[in-house]
Backbone as CSV, one residue per row, in Angstrom:
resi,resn,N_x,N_y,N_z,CA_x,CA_y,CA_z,C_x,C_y,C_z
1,UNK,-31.355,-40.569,44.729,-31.418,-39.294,44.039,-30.772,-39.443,42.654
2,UNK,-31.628,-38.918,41.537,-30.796,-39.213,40.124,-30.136,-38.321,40.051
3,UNK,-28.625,-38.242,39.132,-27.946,-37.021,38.847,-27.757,-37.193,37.610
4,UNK,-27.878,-35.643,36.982,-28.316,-35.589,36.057,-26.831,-35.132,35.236
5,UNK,-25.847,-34.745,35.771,-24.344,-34.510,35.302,-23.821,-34.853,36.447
6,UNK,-23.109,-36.859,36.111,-22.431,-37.305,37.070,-20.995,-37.003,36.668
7,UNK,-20.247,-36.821,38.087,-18.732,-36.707,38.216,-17.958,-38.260,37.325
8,UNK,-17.448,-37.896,36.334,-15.877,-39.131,36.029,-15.862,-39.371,36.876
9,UNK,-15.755,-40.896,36.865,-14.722,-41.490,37.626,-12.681,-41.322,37.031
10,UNK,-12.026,-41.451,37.909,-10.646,-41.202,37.785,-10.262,-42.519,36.298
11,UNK,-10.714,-43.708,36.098,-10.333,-44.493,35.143,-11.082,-43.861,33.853
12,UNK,-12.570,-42.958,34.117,-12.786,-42.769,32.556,-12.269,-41.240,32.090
13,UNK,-11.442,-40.427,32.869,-10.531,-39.187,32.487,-9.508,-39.645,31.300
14,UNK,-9.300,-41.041,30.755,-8.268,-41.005,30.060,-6.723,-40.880,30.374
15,UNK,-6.121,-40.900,31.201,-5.226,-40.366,31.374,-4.081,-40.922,30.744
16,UNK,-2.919,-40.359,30.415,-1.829,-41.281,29.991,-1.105,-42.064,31.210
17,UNK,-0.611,-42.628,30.966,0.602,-43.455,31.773,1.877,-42.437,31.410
18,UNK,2.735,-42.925,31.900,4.175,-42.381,32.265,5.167,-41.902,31.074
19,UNK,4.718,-43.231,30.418,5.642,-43.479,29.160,4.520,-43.023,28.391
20,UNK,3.716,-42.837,27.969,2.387,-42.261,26.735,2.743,-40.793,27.482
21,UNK,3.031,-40.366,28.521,3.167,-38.889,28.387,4.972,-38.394,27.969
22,UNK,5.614,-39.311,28.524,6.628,-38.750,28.003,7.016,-39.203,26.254
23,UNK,6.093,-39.929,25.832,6.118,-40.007,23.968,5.644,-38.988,23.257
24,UNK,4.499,-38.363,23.993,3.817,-37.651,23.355,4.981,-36.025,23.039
25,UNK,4.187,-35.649,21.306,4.696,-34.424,21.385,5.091,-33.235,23.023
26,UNK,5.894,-32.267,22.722,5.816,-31.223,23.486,5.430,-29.933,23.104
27,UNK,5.297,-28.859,23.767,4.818,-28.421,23.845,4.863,-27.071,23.027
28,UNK,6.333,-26.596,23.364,7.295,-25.526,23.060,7.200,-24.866,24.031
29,UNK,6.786,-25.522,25.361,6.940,-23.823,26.489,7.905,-24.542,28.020
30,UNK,8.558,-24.412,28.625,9.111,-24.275,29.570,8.618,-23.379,30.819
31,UNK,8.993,-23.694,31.925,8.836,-22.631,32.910,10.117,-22.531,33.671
32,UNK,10.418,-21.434,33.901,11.620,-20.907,34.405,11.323,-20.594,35.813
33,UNK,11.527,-21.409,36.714,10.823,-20.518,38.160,12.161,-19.643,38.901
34,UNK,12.002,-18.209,39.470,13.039,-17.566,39.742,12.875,-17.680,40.813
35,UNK,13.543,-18.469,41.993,13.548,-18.085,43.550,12.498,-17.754,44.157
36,UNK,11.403,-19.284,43.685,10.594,-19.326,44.333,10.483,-20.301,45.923
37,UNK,9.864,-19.559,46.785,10.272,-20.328,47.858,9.292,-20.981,48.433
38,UNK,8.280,-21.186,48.369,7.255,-22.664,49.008,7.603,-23.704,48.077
39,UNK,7.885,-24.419,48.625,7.678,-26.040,47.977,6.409,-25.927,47.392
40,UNK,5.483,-25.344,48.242,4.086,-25.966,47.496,3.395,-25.325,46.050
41,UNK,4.312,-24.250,45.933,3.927,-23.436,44.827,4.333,-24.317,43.770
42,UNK,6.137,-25.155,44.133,6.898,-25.472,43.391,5.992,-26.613,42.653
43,UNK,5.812,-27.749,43.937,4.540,-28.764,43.603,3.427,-28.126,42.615
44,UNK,2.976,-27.403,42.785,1.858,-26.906,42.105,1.998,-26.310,40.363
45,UNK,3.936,-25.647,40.644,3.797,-25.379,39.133,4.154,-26.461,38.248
46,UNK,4.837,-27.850,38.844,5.110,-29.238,38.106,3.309,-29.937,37.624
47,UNK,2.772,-29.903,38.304,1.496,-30.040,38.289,0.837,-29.441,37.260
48,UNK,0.405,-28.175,37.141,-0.108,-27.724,36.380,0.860,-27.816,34.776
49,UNK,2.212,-27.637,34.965,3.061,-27.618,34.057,2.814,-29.655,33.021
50,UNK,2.153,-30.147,34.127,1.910,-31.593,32.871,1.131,-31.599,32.796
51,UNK,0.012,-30.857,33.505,-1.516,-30.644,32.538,-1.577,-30.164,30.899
52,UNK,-0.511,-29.040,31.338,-0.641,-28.120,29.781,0.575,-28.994,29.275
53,UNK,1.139,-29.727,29.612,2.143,-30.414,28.833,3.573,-29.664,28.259
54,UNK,3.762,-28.872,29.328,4.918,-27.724,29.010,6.298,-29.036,29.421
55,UNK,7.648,-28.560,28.424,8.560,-29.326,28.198,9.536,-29.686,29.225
56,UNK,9.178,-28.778,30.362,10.705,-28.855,31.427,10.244,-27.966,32.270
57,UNK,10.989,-27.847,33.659,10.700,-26.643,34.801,12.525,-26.431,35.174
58,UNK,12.426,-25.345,34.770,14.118,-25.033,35.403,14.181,-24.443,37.008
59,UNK,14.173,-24.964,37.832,14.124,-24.495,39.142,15.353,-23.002,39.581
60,UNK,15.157,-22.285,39.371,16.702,-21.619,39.689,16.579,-20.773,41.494
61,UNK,17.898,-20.741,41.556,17.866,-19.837,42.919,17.315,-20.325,43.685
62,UNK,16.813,-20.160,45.027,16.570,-20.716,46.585,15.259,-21.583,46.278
63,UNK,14.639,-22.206,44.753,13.869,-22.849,44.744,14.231,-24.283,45.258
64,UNK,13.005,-25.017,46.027,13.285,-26.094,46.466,13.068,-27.351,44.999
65,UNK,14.013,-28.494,45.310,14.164,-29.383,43.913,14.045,-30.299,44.735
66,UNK,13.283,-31.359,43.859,12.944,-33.004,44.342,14.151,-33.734,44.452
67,UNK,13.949,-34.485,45.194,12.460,-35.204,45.989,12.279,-34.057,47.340
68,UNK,11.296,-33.858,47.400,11.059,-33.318,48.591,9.404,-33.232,48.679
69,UNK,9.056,-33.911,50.347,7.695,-34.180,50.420,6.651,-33.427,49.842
70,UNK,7.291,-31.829,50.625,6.532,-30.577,50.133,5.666,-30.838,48.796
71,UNK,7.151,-30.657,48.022,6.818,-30.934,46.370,5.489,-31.710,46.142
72,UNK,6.067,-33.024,46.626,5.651,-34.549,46.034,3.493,-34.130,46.309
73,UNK,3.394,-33.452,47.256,2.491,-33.512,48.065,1.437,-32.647,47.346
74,UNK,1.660,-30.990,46.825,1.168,-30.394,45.627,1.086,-30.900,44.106
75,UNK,2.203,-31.497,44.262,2.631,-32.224,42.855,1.788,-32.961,42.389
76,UNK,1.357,-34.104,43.547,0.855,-35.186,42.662,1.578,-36.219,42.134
77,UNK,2.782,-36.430,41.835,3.826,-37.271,41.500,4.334,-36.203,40.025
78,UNK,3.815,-35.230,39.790,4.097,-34.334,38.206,5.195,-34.260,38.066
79,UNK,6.134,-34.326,39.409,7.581,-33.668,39.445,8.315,-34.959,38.800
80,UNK,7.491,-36.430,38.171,8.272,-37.243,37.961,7.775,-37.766,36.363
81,UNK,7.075,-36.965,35.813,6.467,-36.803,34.612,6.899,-35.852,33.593
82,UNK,7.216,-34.387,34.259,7.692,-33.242,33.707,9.150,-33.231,33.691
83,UNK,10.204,-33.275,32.664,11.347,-32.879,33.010,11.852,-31.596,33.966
84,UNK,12.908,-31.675,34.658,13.636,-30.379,35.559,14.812,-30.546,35.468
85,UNK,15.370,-29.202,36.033,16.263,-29.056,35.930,16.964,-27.664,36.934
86,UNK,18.080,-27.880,37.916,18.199,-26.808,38.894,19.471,-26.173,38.295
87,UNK,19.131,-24.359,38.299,20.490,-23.925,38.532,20.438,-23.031,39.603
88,UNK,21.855,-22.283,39.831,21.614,-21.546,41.145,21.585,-20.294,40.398
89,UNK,21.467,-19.677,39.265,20.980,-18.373,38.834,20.637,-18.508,37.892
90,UNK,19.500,-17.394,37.528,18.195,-17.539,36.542,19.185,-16.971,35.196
91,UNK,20.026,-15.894,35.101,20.144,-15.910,33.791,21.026,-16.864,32.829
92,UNK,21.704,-17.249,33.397,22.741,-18.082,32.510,21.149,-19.346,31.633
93,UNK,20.372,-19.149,32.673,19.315,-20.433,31.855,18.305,-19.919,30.493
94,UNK,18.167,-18.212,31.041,17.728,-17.507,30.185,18.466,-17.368,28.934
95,UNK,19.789,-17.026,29.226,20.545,-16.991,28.199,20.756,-18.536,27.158
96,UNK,20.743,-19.338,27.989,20.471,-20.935,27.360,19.316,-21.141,26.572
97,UNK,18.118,-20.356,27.001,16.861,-20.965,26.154,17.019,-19.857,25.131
98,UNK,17.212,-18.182,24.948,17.377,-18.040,23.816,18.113,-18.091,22.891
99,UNK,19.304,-18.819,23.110,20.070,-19.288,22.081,19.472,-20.591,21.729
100,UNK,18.409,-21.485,22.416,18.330,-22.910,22.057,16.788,-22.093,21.239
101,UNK,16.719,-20.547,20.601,15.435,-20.276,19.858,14.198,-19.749,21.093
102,UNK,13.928,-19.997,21.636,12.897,-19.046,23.137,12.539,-17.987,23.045
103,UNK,11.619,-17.773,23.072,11.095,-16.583,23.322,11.138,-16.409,24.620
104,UNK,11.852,-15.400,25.287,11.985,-15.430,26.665,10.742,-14.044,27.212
105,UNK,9.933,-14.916,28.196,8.551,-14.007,28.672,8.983,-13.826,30.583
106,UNK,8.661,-12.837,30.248,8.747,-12.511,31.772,7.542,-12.157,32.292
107,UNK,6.707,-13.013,33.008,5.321,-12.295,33.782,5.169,-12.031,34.927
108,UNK,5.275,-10.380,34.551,5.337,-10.001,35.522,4.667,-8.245,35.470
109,UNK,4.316,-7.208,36.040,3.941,-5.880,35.807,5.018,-4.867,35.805
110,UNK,5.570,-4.569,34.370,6.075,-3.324,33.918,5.488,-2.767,33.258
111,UNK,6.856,-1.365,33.178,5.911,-0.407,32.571,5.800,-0.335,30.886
112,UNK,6.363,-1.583,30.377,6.297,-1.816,29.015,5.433,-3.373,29.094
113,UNK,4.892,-3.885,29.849,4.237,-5.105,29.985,3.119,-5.337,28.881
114,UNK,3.007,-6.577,28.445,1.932,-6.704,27.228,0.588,-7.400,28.276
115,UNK,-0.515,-7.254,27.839,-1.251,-7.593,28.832,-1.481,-8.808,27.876
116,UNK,-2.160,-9.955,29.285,-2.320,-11.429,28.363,-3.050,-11.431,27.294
117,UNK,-4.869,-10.846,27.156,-5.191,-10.589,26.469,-4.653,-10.057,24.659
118,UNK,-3.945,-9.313,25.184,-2.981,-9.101,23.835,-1.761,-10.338,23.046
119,UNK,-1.662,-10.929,24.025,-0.269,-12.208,23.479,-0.723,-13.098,22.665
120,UNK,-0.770,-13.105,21.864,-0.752,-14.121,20.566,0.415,-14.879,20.194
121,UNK,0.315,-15.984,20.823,1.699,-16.956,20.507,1.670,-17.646,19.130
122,UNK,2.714,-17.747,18.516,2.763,-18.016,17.189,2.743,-19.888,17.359
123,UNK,2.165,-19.778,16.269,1.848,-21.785,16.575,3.066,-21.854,15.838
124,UNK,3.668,-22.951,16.704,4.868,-23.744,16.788,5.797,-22.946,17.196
125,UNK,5.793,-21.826,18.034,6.502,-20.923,18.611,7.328,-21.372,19.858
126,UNK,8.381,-21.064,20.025,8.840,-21.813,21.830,9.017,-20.982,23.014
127,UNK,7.869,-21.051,23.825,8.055,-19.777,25.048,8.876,-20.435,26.082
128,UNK,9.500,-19.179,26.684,10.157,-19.567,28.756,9.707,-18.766,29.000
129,UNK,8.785,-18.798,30.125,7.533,-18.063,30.879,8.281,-18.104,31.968
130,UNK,9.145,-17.209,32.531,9.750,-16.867,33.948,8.797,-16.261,34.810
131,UNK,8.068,-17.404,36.098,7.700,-16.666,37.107,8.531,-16.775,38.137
132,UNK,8.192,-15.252,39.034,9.574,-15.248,40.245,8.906,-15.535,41.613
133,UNK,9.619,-14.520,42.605,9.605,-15.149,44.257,7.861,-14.539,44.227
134,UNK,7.564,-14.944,44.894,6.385,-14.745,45.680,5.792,-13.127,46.383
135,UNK,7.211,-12.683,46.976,7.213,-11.439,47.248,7.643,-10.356,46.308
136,UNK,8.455,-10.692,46.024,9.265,-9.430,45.301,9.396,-9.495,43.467
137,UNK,8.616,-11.241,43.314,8.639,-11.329,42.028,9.310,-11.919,41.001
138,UNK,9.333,-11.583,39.803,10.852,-11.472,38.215,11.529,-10.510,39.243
139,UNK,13.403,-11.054,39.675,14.125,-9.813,39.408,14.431,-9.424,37.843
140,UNK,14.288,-8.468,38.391,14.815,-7.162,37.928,15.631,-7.399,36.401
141,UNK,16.690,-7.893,37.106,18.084,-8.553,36.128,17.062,-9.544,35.045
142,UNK,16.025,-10.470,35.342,15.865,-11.669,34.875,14.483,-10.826,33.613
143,UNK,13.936,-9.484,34.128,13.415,-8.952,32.905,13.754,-8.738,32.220
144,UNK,15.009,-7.705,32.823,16.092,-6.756,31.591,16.394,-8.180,30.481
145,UNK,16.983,-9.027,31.142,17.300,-10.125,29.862,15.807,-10.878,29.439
146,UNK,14.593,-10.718,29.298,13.651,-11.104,28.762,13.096,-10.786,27.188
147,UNK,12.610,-11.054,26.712,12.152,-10.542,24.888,11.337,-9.231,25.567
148,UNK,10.127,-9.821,26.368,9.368,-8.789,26.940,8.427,-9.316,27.886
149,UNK,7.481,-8.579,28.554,6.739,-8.906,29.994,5.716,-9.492,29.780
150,UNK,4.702,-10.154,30.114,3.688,-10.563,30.009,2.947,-10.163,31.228
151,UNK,1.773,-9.526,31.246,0.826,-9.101,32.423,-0.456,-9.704,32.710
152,UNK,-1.114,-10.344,33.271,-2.057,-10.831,33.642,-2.968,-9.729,34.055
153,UNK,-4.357,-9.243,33.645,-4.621,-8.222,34.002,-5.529,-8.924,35.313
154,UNK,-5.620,-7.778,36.330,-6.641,-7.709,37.534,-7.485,-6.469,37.463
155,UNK,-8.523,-6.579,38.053,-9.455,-5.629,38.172,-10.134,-4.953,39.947
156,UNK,-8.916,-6.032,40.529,-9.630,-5.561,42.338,-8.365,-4.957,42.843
157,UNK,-8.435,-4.919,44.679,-7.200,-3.443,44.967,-5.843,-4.558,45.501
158,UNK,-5.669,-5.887,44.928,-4.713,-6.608,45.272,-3.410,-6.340,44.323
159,UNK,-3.667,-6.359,42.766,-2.825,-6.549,41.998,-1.461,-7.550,42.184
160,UNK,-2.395,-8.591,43.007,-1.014,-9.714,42.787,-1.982,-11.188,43.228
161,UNK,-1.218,-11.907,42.584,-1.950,-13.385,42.336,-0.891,-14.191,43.005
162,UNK,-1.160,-15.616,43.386,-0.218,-16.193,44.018,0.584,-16.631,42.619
163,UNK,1.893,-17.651,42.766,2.055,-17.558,41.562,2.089,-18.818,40.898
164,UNK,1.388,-19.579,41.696,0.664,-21.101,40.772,-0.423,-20.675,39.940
165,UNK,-1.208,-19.804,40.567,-2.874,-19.360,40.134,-1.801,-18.801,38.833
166,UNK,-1.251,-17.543,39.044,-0.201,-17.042,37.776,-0.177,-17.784,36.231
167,UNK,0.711,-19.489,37.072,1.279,-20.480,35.994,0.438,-20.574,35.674
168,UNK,-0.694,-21.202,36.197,-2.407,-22.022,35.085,-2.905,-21.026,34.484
169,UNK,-2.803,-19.766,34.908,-3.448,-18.753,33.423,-2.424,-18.419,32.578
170,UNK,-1.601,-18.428,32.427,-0.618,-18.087,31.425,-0.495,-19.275,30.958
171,UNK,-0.502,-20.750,31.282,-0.499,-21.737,30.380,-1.365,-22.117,29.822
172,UNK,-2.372,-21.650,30.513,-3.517,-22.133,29.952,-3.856,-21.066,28.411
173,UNK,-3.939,-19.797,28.988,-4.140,-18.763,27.374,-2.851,-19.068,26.322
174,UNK,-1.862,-19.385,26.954,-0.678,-19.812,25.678,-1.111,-21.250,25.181
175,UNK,-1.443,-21.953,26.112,-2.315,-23.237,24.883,-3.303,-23.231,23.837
176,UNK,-4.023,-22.259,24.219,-5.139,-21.762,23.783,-4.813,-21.144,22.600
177,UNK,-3.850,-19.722,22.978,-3.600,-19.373,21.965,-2.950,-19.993,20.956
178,UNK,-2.188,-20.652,20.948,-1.341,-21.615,20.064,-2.502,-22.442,19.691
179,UNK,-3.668,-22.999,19.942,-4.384,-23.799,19.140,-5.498,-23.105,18.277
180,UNK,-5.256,-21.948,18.608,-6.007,-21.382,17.802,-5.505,-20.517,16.754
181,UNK,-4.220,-20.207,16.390,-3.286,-19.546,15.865,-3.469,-19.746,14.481
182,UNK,-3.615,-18.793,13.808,-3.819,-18.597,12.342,-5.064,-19.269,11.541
183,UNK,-5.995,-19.110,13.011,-7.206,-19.418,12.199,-8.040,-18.253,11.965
């Protein structure tokens, strides 16, 4: 059978090696995860987080930190590509990235929330995109100290996304937007 749009093979994707990804520029974005609790989400946001080439994952609160199979297993090995870093509470890290310049984003649904559609990241801008627990979310505390919210809009009767699916659209439109910025 001929095919007419064959699948890459894994050697012609290009990929970097270890050291070609950690040379390469970054990004300006971080992810802040707040007390998230599957490993596999965790795996999943290291993962997606070296696709888009974001600078670091700060694990905070009852999130699980490598090595751990869970991880390794969503991951892909990402968790050994992407810098991390654990604390046991989210703001002192918040408070760290906007003094180190951050734009600190919280995505999550308030009632002052910017919807993604609207976010225009400034090229060469530096985001921390705080996603939280699974259930209950960004606390509370970790908005109040945010610049402001970021909302992902939905259109069905769920209004909640898991929150890997979350990370890859918000990194993905902040790449986007940043490469397209001031054109």
């Amino acid at each position: 059978m001929e095919t007419k749009n064959r699948k890459l093979l894994n050697i012609e994707l290009g990929r970097l090696t270890l050291r070609q990804y950690k040379e390469t520029p970054g990004s300006g974005t971080v992810l802040v995860l707040d007390n998230i609790r599957s490993a596999h989400n965790i795996g999943s946001a290291f993962r997606t987080a070296d696709s888009f080439k974001a600078d670091k994952v700060y694990l905070c609160g009852i999130c699980a930190t490598p090595p751990s199979a869970e991880i390794h297993k969503s991951a892909l090995g990402a968790e050994f590509s992407v810098e991390w870093e654990y604390s046991q509470e989210t703001l002192p890290v918040i408070e760290r990235l906007k003094n180190e310049g951050y734009t600190v984003v919280s995505v999550e649904q308030t009632v002052n929330s910017v919807s993604l559609e609207n976010f225009h990241p400034e090229k060469g801008g530096r985001y921390a995109f705080i996603f939280g627990n699974e259930v209950s979310g960004v606390s509370q505390d970790a908005v109040d100290a945010s610049d402001f919210s970021l909302e992902i809009p939905q259109y069905g009767t769920k209004h909640s996304l898991n929150v890997s699916v979350s990370i890859g659209i918000v990194l993905w439109a902040a790449r986007m937007g940043t490469a397209t910025a001031g054109k």
